[in-house]
C-alpha positions as CSV (number, residue, x, y, z in Angstrom):
1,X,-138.9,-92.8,18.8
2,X,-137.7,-91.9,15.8
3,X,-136.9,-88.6,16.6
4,X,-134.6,-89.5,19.6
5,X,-133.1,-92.0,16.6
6,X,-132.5,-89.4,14.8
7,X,-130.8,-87.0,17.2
8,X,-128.7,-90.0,18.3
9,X,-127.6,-90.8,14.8
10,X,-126.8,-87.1,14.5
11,X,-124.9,-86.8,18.1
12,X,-122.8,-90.2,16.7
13,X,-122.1,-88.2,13.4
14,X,-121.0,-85.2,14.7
15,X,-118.5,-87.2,17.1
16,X,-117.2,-89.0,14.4
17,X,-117.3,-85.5,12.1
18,X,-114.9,-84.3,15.7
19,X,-112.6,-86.7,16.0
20,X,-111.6,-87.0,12.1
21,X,-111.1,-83.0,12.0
22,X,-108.9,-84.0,15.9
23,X,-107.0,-86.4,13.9
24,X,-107.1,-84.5,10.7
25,X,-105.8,-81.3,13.1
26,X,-103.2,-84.1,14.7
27,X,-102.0,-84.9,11.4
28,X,-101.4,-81.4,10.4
29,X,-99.7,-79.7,13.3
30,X,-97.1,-83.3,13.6
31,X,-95.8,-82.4,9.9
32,X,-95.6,-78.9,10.9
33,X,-93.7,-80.1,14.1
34,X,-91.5,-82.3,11.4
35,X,-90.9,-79.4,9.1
36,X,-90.1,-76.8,12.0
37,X,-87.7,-79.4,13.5
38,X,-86.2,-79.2,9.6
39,X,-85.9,-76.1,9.4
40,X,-84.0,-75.7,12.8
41,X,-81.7,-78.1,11.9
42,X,-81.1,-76.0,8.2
43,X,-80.6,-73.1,10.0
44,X,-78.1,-75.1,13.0
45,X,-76.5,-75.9,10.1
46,X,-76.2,-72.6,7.9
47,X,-75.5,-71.0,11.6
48,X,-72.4,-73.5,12.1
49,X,-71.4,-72.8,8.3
50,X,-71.4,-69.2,8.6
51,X,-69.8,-69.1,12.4
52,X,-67.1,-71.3,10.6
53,X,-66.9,-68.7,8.0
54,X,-66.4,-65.8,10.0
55,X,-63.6,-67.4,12.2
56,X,-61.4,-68.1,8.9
57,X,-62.3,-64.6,8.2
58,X,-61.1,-63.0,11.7
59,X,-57.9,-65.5,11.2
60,X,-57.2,-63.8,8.0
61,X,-57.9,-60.5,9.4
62,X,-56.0,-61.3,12.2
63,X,-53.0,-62.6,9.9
64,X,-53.1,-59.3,8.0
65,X,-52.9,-57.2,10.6
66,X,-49.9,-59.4,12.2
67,X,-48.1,-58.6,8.6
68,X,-49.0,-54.7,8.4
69,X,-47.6,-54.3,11.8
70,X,-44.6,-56.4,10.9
71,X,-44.1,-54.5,8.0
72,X,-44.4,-51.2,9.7
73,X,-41.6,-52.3,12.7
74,X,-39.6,-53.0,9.8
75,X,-39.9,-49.7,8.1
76,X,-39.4,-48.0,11.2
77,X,-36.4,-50.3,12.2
78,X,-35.0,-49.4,8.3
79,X,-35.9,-45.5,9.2
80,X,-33.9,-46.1,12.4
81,X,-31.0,-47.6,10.5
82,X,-30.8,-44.6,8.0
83,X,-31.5,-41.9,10.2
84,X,-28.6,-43.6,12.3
85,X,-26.3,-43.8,9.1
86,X,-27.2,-40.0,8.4
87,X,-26.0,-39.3,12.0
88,X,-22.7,-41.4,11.2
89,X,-22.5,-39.2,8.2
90,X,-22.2,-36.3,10.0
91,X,-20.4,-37.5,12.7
92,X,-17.5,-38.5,9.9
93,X,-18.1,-35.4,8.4
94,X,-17.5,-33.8,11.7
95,X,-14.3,-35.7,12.1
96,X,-13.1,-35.3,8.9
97,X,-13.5,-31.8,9.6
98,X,-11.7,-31.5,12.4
99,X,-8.5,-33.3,10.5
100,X,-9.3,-30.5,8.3
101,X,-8.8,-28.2,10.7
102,X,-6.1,-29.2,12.5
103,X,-3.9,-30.0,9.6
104,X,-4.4,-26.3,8.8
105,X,-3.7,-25.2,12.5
106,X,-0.4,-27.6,12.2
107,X,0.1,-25.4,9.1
108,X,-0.3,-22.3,10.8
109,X,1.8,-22.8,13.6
110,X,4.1,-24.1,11.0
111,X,4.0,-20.9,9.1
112,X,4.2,-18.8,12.6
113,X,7.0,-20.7,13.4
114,X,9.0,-19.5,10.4
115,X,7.8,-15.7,10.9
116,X,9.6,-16.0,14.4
117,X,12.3,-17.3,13.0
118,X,12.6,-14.9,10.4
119,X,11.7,-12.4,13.3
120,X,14.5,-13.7,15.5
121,X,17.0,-13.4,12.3
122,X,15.3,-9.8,12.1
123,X,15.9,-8.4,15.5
124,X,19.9,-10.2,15.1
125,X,20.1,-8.5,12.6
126,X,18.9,-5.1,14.3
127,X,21.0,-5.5,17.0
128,X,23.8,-5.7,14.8
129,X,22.6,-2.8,13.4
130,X,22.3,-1.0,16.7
131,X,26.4,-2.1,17.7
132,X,27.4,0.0,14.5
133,X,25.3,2.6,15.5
134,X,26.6,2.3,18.9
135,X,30.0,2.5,17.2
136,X,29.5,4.9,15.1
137,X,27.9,7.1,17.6
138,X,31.2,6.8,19.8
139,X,33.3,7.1,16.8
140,X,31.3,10.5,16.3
141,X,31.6,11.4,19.9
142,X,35.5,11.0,19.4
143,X,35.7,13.2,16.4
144,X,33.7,16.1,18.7
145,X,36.4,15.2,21.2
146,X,39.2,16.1,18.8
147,X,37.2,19.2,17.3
148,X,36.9,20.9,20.5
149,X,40.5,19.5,21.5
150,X,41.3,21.7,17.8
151,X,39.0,24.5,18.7
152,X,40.7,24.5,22.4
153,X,44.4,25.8,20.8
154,X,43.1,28.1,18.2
155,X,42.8,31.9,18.2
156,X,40.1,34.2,19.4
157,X,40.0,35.5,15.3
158,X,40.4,31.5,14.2
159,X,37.6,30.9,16.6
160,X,35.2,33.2,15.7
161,X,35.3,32.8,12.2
162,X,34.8,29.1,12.5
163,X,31.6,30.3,14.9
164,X,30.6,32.2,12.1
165,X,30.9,29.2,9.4
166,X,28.8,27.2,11.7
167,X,26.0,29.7,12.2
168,X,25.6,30.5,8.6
169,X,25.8,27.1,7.6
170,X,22.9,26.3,10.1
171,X,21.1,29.0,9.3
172,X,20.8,28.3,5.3
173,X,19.8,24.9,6.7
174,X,17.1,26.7,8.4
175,X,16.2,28.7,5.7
176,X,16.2,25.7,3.2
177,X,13.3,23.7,5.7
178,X,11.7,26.6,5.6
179,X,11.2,27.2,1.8
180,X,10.4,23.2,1.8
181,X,7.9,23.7,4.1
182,X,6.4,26.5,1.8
183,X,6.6,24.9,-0.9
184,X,4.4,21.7,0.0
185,X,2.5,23.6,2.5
186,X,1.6,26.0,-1.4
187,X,1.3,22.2,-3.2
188,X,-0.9,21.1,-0.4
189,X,-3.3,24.0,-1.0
190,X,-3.5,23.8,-4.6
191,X,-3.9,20.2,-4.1
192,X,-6.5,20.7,-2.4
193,X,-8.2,23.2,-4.4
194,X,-8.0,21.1,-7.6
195,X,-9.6,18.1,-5.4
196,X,-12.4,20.5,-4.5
197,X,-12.7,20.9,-8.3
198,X,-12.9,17.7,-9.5
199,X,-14.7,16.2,-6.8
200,X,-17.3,18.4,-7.8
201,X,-17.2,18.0,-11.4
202,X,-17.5,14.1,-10.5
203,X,-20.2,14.2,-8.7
204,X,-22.6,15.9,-10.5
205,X,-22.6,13.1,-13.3
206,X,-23.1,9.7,-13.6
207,X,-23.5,7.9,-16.7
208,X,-24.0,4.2,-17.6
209,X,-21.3,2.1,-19.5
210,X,-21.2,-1.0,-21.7
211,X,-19.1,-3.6,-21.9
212,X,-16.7,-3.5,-25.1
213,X,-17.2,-6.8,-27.5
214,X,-16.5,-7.3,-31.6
215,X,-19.2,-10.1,-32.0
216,X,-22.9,-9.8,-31.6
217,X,-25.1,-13.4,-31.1
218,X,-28.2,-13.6,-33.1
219,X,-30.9,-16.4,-31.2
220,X,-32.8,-18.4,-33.6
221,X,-35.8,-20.1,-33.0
222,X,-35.1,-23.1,-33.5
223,X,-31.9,-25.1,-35.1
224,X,-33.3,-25.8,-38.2
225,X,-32.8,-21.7,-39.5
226,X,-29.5,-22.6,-39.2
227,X,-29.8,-24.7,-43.2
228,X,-31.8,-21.6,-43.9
229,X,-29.5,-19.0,-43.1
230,X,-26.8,-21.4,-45.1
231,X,-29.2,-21.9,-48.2
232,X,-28.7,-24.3,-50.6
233,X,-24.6,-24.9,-51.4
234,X,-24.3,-21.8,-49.0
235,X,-25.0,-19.0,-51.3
236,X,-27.4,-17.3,-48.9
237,X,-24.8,-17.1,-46.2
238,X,-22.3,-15.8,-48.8
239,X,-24.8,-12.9,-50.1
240,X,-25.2,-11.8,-47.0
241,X,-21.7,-11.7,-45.7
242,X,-20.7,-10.0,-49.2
243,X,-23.8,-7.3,-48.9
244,X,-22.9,-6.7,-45.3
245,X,-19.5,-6.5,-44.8
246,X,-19.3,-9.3,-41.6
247,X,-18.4,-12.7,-40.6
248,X,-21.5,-14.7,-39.9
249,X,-20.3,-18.0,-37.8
250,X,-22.8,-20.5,-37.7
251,X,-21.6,-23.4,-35.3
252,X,-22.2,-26.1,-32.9
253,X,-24.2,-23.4,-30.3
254,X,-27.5,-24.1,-30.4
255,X,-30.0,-21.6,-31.1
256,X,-27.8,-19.2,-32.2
257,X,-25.5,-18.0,-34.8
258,X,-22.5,-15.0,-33.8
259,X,-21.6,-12.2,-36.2
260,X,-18.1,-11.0,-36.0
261,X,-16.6,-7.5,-37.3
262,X,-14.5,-4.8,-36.4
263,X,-16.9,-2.2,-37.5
264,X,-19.3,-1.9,-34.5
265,X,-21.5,0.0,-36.6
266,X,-21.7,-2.8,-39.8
267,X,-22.0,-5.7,-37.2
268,X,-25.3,-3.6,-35.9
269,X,-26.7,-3.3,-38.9
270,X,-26.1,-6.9,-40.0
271,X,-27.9,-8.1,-36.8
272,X,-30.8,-6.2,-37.3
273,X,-31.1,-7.3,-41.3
274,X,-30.5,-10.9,-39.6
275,X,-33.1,-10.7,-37.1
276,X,-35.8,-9.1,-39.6
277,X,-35.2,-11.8,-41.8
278,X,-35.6,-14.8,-39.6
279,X,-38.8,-12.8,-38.7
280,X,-40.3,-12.8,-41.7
281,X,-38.9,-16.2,-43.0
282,X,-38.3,-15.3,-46.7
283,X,-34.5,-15.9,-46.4
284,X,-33.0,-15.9,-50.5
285,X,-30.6,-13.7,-52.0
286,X,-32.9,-11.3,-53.2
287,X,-34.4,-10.4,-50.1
288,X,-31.1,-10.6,-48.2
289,X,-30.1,-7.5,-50.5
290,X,-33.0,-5.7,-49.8
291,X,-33.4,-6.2,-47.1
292,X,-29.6,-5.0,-45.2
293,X,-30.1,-2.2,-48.1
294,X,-32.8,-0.9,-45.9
295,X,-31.7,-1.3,-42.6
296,X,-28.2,0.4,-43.6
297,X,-30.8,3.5,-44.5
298,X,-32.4,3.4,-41.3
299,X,-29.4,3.0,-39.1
300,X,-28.1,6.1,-41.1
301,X,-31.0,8.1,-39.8
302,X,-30.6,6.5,-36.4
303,X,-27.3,7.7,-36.1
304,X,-28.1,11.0,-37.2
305,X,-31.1,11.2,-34.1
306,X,-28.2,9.6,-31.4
307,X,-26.0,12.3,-32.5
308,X,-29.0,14.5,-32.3
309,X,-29.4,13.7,-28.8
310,X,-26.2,13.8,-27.6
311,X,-25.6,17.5,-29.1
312,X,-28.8,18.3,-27.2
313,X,-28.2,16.5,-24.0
314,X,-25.0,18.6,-23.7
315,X,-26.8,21.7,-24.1
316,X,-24.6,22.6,-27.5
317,X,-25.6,24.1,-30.7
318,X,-24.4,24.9,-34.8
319,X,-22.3,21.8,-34.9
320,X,-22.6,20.5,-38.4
321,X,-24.4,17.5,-39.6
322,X,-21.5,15.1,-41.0
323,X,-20.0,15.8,-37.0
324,X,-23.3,14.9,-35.6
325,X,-23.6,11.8,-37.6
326,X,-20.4,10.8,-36.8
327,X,-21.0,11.1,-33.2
328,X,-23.6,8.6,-33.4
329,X,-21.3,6.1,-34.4
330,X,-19.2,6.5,-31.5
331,X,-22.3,4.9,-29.5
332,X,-21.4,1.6,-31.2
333,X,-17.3,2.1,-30.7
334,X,-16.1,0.9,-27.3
335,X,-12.6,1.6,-25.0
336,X,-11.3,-0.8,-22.4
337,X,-15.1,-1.2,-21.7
338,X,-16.5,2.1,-21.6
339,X,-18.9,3.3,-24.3
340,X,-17.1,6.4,-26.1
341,X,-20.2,8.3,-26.6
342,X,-21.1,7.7,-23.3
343,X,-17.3,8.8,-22.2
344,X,-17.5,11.5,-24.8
345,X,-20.8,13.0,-22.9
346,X,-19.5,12.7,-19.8
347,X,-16.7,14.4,-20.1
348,X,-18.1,17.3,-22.2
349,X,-20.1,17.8,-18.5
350,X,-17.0,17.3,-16.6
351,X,-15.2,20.1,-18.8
352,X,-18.1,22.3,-18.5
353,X,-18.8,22.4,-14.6
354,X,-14.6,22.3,-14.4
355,X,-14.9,25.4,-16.7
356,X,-17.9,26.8,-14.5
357,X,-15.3,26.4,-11.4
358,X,-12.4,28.7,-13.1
359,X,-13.9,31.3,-14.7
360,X,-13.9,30.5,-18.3
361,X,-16.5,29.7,-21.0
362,X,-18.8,26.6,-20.3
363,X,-20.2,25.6,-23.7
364,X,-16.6,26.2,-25.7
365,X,-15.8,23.7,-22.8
366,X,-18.4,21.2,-23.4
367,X,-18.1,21.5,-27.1
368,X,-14.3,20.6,-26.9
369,X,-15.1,17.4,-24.5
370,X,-18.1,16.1,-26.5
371,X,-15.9,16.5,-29.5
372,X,-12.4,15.3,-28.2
373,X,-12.7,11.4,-29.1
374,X,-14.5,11.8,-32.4
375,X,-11.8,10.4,-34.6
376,X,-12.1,6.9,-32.8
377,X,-15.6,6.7,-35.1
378,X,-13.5,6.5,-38.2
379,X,-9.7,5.9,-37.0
380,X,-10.4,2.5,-38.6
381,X,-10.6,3.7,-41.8
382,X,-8.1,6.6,-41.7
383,X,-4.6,6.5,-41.2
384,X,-3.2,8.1,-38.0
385,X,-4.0,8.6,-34.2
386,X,-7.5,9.3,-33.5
387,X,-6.5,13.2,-31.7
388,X,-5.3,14.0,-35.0
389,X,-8.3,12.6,-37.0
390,X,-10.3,13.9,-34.6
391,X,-8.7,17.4,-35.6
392,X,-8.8,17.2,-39.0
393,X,-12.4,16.1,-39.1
394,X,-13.3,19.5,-36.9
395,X,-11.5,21.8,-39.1
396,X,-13.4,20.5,-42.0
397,X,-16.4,20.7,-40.5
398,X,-16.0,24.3,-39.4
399,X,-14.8,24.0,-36.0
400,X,-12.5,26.8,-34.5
401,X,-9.0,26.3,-33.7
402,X,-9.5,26.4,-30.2
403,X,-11.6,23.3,-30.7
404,X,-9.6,21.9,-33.0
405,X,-6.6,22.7,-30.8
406,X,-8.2,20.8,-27.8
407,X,-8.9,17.8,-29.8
408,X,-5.3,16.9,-31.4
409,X,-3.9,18.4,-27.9
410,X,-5.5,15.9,-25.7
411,X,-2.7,13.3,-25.2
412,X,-0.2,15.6,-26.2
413,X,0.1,15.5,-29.8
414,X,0.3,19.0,-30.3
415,X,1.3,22.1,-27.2
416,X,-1.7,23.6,-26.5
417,X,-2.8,26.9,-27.1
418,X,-6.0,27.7,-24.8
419,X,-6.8,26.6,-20.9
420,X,-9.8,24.8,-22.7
421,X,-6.9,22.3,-24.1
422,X,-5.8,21.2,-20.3
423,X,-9.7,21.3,-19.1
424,X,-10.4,18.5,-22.1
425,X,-7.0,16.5,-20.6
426,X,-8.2,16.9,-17.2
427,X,-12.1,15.6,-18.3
428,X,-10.6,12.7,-20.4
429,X,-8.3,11.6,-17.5
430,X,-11.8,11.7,-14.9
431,X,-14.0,10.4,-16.8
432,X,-11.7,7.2,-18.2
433,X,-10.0,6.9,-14.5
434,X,-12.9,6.6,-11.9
435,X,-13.7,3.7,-10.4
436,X,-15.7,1.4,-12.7
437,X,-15.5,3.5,-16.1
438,X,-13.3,0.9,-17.4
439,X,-13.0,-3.1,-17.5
440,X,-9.6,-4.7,-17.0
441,X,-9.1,-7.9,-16.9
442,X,-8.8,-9.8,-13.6
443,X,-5.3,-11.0,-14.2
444,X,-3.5,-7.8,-15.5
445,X,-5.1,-6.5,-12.4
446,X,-3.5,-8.8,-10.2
447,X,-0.1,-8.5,-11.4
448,X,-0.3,-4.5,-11.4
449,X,-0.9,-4.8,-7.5
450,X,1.7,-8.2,-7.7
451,X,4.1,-5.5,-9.3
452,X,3.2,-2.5,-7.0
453,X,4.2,-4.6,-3.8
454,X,7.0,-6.3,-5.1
455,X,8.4,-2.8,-6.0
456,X,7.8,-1.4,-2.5
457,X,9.2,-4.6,-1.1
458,X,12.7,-4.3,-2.2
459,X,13.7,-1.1,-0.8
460,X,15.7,-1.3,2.7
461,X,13.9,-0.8,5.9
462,X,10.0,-1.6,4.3
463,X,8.5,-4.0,6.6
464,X,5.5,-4.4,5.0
465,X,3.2,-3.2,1.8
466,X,-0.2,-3.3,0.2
467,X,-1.7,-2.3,-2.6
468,X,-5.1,-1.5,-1.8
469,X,-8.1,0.9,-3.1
470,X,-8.3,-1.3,-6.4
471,X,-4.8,-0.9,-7.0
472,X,-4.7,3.5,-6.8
473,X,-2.9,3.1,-3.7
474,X,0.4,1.9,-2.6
475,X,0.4,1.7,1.4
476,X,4.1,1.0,3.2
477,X,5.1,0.5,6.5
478,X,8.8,1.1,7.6
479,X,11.0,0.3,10.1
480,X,11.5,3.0,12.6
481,X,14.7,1.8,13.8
482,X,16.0,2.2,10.5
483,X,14.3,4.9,8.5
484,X,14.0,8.3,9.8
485,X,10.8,10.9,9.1
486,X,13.2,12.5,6.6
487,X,14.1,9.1,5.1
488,X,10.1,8.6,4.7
489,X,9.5,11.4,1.8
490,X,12.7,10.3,-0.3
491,X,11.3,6.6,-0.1
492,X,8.1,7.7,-0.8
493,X,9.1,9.8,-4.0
494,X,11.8,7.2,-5.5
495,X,9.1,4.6,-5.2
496,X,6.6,6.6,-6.8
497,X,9.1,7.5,-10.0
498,X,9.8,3.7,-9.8
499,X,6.2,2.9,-10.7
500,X,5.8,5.9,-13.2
501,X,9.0,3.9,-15.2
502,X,7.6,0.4,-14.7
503,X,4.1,-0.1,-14.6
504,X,1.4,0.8,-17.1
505,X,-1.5,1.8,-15.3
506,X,-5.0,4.6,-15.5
507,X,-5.2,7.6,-13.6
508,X,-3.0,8.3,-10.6
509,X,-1.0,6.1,-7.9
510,X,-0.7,7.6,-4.8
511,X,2.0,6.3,-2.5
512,X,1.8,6.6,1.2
513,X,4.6,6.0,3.7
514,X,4.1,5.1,7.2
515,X,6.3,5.2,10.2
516,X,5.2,4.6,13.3
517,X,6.8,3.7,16.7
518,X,4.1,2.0,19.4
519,X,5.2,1.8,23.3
520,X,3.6,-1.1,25.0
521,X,2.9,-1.5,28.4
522,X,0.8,-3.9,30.4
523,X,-1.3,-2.7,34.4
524,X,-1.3,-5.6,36.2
C-alpha cells in the first residue's frame, strides 16, 4: 500500500514537475515572441528610414543630373553660337573681300580705260602721221615726175653722165653696207671670243664674300659688365679706348656693347682684347694694357699666316714678307660689300686662267691680280689713290715693273706697258661686276633702273621699256610704223652713250632694241 502511495505521489510530482517546465517553456517562447515582434518593428522602422533615405538621394541624383545636362545644352548652345559667329566672320571677311576686289577691278577698268584713251589719242595721232606720209610720198612721186620730165629733154651725153652719177653713187652705198656689215660681223666674232674667255675664267671660281660694316658688337653676358667695362668714374673705358685706338659705345642695347673704327684691323683686335677680358673678368687698367698689348702681337702673326695662305692658295712664290702681311690686312678691309682679299684672290685666278686662254704667263698674271688692290690695306694712312699706293708699296718691296705697272695701271692712272696691265683691268672689272660680288643699296638700285627707263622713254617712237637682268640690261620696244630697222641701231647706240654720260653704274649695260610687226588673223 505504500508502495502504490508512493508511485502515486511520484506520478503527481512529476505532473506538476511537467506542467511548471510547460508554463515555464510558455513563459519563455511569449517574451521571445514579444522581442521578435520588437525587433520587426526596429527593423520596419530602420527599413522605412533608409527607403526614405535613398529616395532624397535618387532626388538629388536625379536633380544633378537634370543640371549637368542643362549645363552641357548650354555649352553646346554657346559652341553653336560661336561656331556660328566664326562663320559670320568669315562670311564678312568674304564680303569685305569681294568690295576689295571689286574696288580694284573698278580700278582696273578705270586704268584700261585711260590706256584706250591714250591708245585712241595714239592711233590719231598715227593716222596723222600716215596723211604726211601719204603726202609726202605723193609730193616725192611729183618730184620723180618732174625728174624724168627733166631727164625726158636732155641729151644722150647729159643723160648718160647723170646715169653714171646715179650708179656710182649707189654703188659706194653698196660698198659702204658692205664694210658695215664687216665690221660688226669682225665685232661680233671677237665679241664672241672674248665671251668664250671670260665665261670661262668665271666659271671656274667662286669665292664667298662678306658684307662691308665699320662697327663690330661685342655680347655680354649679362647687363651688369656694362659698369664694369665703364669702371669706376669711367677710367676703364677710357684706357681701353686710348690703348686701342676705337670708339667703344656702351648704350641702351641690352647685352651688348658696339665698337666703332675705321681701321678694320684695330676694331678686330679690340674685340677680341674685349671679349678675352669679359672672359676672364679681371677688367682694370692694368690688365686692359696687357691684355690688347697681346692680342695686337697675335693678330700680327695672324695676319702674317692669312697672307700666308693667300700667297699659297694662288699658287705664287718670293713675294716679300712686309707685302704678305699687308695682304692679310686686306681680309679685314671691305668694298661696296665684297671682302678685298677675297676679290683680290679671285681675281688673281681670273687673270691667271684669262692668261692661260691668250698665250701669256700665268703666275706673272696671278701675281699682278693678287697684288692689284694692296694699297686699300694702308690708303688710310697714306696719301693718294690706292693704284698708286699700291705701286709704290711693290716697288719697295721688290716687285718688277711689270707688276708694278699693272697695279698703278688698273683704273687708268698710268698707260700701261704689258698685256698683263689690261688682263688685271679685265679681272678687276669680273670679279667686282658679277652678279652678287657687290651690295648696293635697294634704293640707288631702284632709281638706276627708274633712270634707265626714263631715259629710254623719252626718245620718239619707244613704246615701251624695261630694265631688267638686275638692272645690266635695258630692253625697248619700238613702234614699227615709225622707226625703221636702220633707225633701230642709231636708237640703240645714242641711248647707250646717254647712259654712259648719266648714270653711275658696275660693269656693262647692254641695250637691246626691238622692232617687231605681228599680223593677226582669226579661222572661224
Amino acid at each position: 500500500m505504500e508502495l502504490l502511495q508512493n508511485r502515486w505521489f511520484i506520478g503527481v510530482l512529476g505532473f506538476a514537475i511537467g506542467l511548471i517546465l510547460a508554463l515555464i517553456i510558455y513563459l519563455l517562447q511569449r517574451n521571445t515572441a514579444f522581442k521578435l515582434i520588437a525587433q520587426a518593428k526596429q527593423l520596419a522602422t530602420d527599413i522605412t528610414k533608409d527607403a526614405k533615405k535613398d529616395a532624397d538621394n535618387a532626388k538629388k541624383a536625379a536633380i544633378l543630373e537634370a543640371r549637368e545636362e542643362w549645363f552641357k545644352q548650354k555649352r553646346t548652345q554657346e559652341e553653336e553660337i560661336k561656331e556660328r559667329q566664326r562663320e559670320l566672320r568669315i562670311q564678312e571677311k568674304k564680303y569685305n573681300d569681294r568690295l576689295v576686289n571689286l574696288d580694284k577691278r573698278l580700278e582696273s577698268l578705270d586704268k584700261k580705260e585711260q590706256s584706250l584713251s591714250a591708245q585712241e589719242c595714239k592711233l590719231k595721232q598715227k593716222e596723222d602721221d600716215m596723211q604726211e606720209q601719204k603726202t609726202e610720198y605723193e609730193s616725192l612721186v611729183n618730184q620723180q615726175r618732174d625728174r624724168l620730165s627733166e631727164i625726158a629733154g636732155l641729151s644722150r651725153e647729159e643723160a648718160l653722165k647723170r646715169l653714171r652719177d646715179e650708179l656710182i653713187h649707189q654703188a659706194k652705198q653698196v660698198a659702204a653696207n658692205d664694210i658695215r656689215l664687216s665690221i660688226e660681223q669682225l665685232k661680233l666674232d671677237a665679241s664672241q671670243k672674248a665671251a668664250e674667255i671670260l665665261s670661262t675664267a668665271i666659271q671656274r671660281l667662286s669665292v664667298d664674300h662678306v658684307a662691308e660694316t665699320t662697327v663690330s658688337v661685342v655680347s655680354l653676358p649679362s647687363d651688369e659688365m656694362k659698369g664694369r667695362i665703364i669702371g669706376r668714374e669711367g677710367r676703364n673705358i677710357r684706357t681701353f679706348e686710348k690703348a686701342s685706338g676705337v670708339d667703344l659705345i656702351i648704350d641702351d642695347t641690352p647685352e651688348a656693347v658696339v665698337i666703332s673704327c675705321f681701321d678694320p684691323v684695330r676694331r678686330e683686335v679690340a674685340r677680341l682684347a674685349l671679349e678675352k677680358l669679359i672672359s676672364d673678368g679681371r677688367i682694370h687698367p692694368g690688365r686692359i694694357e696687357e691684355v690688347i698689348n697681346k692680342t695686337t702681337k697675335e693678330m700680327e702673326e695672324r695676319l702674317v699666316k692669312i697672307g700666308e695662305q693667300a700667297v699659297i692658295e694662288t699658287n705664287i712664290h718670293n713675294i716679300s714678307p712686309n707685302l704678305i702681311k699687308i695682304l692679310g690686312r686686306l681680309h679685314y678691309r671691305t668694298s661696296y660689300g665684297q671682302n678685298v682679299l677675297h676679290h683680290s684672290i679671285e681675281s688673281a685666278w681670273i687673270c691667271g686662267i684669262l692668261a692661260a686662254e691668250i698665250g701669256v704667263d700665268q703666275e706673272i698674271a696671278r701675281r699682278a691680280g693678287l697684288l692689284h688692290d694692296i694699297g686699300k690695306a694702308v690708303d688710310h694712312e697714306i696719301d693718294g689713290t690706292h693704284a698708286i699706293i699700291g705701286a709704290n708699296l711693290a716697288r719697295k718691296n721688290g716687285e718688277n715693273k711689270i707688276i708694278v705697272n699693272a697695279i698703278e695701271a688698273h683704273h687708268e692712272e698710268a698707260e700701261p706697258i704689258s698685256l698683263y696691265a689690261a688682263l688685271v683691268q679685265a679681272s678687276d672689272a669680273i670679279s667686282g661686276a658679277r652678279p652678287g660680288a657687290r651690295r648696293e643699296m635697294l634704293e640707288t638700285y631702284m632709281q638706276r633702273l627708274a633712270k634707265l627707263e626714263e631715259i629710254a622713254n623719252k626718245v620718239d617712237g619707244v613704246n615701251k621699256s624695261y630694265a631688267i637682268q638686275a638692272g645690266r640690261e635695258l630692253r625697248i620696244i619700238v613702234e614699227p610704223t615709225q622707226i625703221e630697222d636702220a633707225q633701230a641701231s642709231v636708237i640703240a647706240t645714242d641711248i647707250a652713250a646717254q647712259i654712259e654720260r648719266e648714270v653711275q653704274y658696275p660693269g656693262q649695260i647692254k641695250v637691246t632694241v626691238i622692232r617687231e610687226v605681228r599680223q593677226v588673223a582669226m579661222a572661224k
